[in-house]
N, C-alpha and C positions, 0 to 999 in steps of 0.2 A: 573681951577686956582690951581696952585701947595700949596701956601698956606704959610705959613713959613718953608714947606719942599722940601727939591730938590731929584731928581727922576733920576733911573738909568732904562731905558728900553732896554730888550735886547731880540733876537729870542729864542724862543726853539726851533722853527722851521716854516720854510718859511720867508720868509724877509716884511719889513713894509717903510712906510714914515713916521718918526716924525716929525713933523710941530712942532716949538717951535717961537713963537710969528711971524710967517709969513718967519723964517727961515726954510729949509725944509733939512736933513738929511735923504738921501737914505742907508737903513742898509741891504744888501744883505742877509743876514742871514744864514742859512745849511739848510740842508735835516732833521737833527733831534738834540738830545741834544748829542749823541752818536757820532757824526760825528766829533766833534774836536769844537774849540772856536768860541765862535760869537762875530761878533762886538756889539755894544753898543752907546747907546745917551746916553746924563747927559742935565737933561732937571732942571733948576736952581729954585729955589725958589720963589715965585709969580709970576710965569710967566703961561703962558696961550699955553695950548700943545693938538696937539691930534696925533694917531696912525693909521693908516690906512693900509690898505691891499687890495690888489685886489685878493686874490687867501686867500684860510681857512689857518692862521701860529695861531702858539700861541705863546705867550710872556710872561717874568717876568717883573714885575714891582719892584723895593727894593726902597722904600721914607725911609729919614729920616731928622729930625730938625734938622735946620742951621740957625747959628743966618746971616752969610756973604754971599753973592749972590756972586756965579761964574758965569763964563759964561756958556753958551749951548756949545756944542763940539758933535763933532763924537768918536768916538773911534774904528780906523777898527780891525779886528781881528791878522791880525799879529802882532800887539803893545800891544794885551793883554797879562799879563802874566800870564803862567799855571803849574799846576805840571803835568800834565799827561805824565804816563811814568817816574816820579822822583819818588825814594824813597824817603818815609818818616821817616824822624830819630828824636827821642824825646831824650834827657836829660835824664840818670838816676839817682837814688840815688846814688851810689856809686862811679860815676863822668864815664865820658865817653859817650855817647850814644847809644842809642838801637834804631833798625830797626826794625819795625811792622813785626810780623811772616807772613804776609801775601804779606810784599815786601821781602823776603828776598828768 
């Protein structure tokens, strides 16, 4: 039981079934964390979940308190959004912005 927290699970690697109250979301997953974006479940706040696998993956799990219940969803990986490959630009003091020495 989730709790009064909702829960975001996602591959590092290999793919899983989330079952979220008898709903069942297949996440293909990658090869590794290295390989590009993985999709994602949001498994909602009191609700009742599990993860499964037939082959060894590993997964993150990220909970946090919510007072409003969303629904369960998938989230496949081409609809996640990513920097990879974007440079990173911060704000300077003196107005303009500055590129990380290590994207430039």
């Amino acid at each position: 039981m989730t709790g009064d927290s909702e829960w975001i699970g996602r591959p590092l690697n290999g793919g899983c079934i989330v079952d979220v109250e008898n709903e069942k979301y297949q996440l293909p997953g990658r090869d590794s964390v290295l390989s590009g974006v993985s999709d994602f479940a949001h498994v909602p706040r009191a609700a009742r979940a599990q993860i499964a696998s037939g082959a060894e993956g590993r997964f993150a799990l990220a909970g946090a308190k919510c007072e409003r219940r969303l629904p369960a969803r998938y989230g496949p990986a081409p609809e996640v959004p990513n920097g990879f490959g974007q440079q990173r630009v911060f704000p300077s003091r003196e107005g303009g912005s500055v590129a990380l020495a290590q994207d430039r």
